[in-house]
C-alpha positions, -999 to 999 in steps of 0.1 A, spaced: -242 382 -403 -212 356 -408 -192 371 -382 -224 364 -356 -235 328 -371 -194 315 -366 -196 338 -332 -227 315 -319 -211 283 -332 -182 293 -311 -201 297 -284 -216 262 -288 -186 245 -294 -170 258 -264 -201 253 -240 -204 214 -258 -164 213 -248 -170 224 -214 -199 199 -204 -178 173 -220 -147 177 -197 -169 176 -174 -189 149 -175 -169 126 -155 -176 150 -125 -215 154 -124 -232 141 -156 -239 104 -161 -234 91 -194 -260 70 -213 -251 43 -239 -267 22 -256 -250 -10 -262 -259 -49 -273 -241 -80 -277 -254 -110 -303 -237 -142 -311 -240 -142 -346 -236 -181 -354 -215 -170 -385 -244 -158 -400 -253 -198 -408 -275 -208 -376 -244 -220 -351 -229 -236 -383 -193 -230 -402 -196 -214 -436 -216 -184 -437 -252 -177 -452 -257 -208 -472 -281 -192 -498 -269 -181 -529 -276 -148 -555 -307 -132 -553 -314 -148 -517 -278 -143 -502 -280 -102 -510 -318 -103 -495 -305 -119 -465 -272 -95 -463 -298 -63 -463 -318 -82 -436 -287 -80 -413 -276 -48 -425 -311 -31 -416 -314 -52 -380 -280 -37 -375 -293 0 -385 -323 1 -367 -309 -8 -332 -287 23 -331 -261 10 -306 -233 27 -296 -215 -1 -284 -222 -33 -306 -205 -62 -296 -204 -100 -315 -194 -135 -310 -189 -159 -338 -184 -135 -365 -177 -144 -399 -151 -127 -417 -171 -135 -449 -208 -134 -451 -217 -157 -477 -202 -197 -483 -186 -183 -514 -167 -156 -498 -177 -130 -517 -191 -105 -494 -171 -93 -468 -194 -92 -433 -175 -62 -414 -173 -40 -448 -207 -47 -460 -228 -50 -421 -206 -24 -396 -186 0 -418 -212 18 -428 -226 25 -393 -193 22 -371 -162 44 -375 -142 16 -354 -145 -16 -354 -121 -40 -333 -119 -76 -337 -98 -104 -319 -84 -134 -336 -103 -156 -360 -102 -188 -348 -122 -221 -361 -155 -210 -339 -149 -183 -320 -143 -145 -336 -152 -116 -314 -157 -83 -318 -167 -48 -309 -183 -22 -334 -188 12 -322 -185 53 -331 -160 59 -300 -123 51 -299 -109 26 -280 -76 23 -271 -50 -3 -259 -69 -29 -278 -59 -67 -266 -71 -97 -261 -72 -116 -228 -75 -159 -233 -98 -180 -221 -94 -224 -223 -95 -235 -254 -97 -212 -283 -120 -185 -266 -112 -153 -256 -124 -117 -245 -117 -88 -268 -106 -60 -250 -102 -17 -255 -103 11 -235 -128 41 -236 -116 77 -219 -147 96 -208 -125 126 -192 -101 114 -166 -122 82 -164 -116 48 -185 -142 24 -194 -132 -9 -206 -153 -25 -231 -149 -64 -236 -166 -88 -263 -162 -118 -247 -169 -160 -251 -166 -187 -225 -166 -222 -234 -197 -244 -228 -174 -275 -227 -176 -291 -190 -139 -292 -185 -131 -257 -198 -164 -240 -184 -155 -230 -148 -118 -220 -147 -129 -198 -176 -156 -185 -158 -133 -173 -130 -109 -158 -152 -134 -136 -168 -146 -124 -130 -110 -121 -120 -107 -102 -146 -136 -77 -142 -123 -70 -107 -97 -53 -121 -112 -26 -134 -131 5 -122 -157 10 -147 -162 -18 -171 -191 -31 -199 -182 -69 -205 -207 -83 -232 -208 -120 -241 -215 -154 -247 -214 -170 -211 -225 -208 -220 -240 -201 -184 -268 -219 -165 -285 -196 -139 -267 -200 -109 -230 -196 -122 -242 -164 -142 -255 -149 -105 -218 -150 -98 -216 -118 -115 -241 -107 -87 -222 -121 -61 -191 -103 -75 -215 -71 -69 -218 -63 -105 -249 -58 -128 -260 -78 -151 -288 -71 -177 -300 -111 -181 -314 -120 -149 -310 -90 -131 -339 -67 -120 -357 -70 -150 -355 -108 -150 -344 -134 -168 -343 -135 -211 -341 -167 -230 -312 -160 -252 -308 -199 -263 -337 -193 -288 -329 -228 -309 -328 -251 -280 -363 -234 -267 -375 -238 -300 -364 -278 -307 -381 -286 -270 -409 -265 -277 -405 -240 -254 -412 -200 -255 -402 -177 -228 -382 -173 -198 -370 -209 -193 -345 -218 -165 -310 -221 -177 -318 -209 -212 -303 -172 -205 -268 -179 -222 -256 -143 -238 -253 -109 -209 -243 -78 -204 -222 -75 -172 -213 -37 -160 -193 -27 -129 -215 -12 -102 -217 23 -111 -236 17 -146 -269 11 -146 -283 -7 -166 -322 -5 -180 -345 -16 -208 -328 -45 -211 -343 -66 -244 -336 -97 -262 -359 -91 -289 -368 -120 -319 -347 -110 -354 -358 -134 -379 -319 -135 -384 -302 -161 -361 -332 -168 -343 -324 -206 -345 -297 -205 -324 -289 -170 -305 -308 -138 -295 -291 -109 -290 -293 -88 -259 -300 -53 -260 -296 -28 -228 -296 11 -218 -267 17 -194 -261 52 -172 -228 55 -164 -225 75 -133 -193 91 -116 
């Protein structure tokens, strides 16, 4: 009976291996992924969850179970915080992503801006390519077969004079590669983030499924709900050839007073 039970395993392992290698050739590939500017866990604001005992580790399982339920493969952030609380106590990556994510990459801490990408696959030749100012995209590499998908966690500045060359770094820079899943902050009004459509990429915010208020506070302080024009700041950009579907940028009760995050299906066809 042992011999058979390890015989069928075998069997499995080799017909999983086989699909595998060759998925690149005639499967498409569906991930899950997301992206969500953070606000260092304190709104938009420096310092980390201001609440303290009792209230800080209430608001630490809030994020951890947000972070659980979504089951994203690919989870990308802006404006981490390398510690959770103002007393810096809690480490955010150990206490929120380690127990979910085998890998987690993150770029350089500066002042504001912190990116990063959490996920179960392995990326490789991990860098960092600069924006003006202190932003930049977080970049790595995932090989699916003889194919490589770049995954980037990137921020663009919302400052006037930094805005646009920034803008056209980060599409210069997608045109470089094949298949790509760029996830971000843009600090974009409408028409500069159709520039990704122009480029003849997807987008999942303001794409066929429309636009998503992502600037949740600034709706909020004007007294606004909904879709409203130039509101749709965070995306999820792809090269042609993944799809992308049930795109999302559901309410968290987290950082609603400043970000959403954006959630999306992608099929990544060969």
């Amino acid at each position: 009976m042992i011999k058979r039970v390890t015989g069928l395993f075998g069997l499995l392992a080799l017909t999983c291996a086989t699909a595998f290698g060759q998925l690149p050739d005639n499967l498409p590939l569906r991930i899950k992924v997301g992206v969500y500017n953070i606000g260092h866990f304190n709104q938009g604001r420096l310092g980390g969850f201001q609440g303290e005992g009792k209230m800080m580790r209430a608001e630490l399982f809030r994020w951890k179970s947000w972070i659980a339920q979504q089951g994203l493969d690919i989870f990308a952030v802006n404006e981490w915080n390398t510690y959770f609380d103002k007393d810096s106590t809690v480490n955010a990556a150990a206490e929120l992503l380690k127990p979910f994510y085998q890998n987690v990459y993150f770029g350089k801490e500066n002042r504001w801006i912190y990116n990063g990408i959490a996920t179960n696959y392995s990326l490789t030749n991990i860098r960092q390519e600069k924006w003006d100012g202190d932003y930049y995209a977080v970049l790595g590499d995932l090989k699916i077969g003889d194919k490589i998908i770049t995954i980037i966690s990137s921020h663009i500045p919302w400052q006037k004079e930094w805005h646009n060359s920034s803008m056209d770094a980060l599409l210069a820079e997608l045109k470089k590669h094949e298949y790509f899943i760029c996830m971000g902050d843009m600090n974009a009004v409408d028409k500069v983030q159709l520039k990704f459509k122009e480029a003849g990429f997807n987008m999942a915010n303001g794409d066929a499924q429309g636009w998503f208020a992502t600037a949740a506070g600034t709706n909020a302080a004007e007294g606004r709900v909904g879709a409203v024009p130039n509101r749709s700041i965070d995306n999820i950009v792809t090269s042609s050839n993944i799809k992308i579907m049930n795109v999302s940028a559901p309410f968290t009760h987290l950082n609603d007073l400043d970000h959403l995050p954006i959630l999306a299906d992608l099929i990544v066809t060969w």
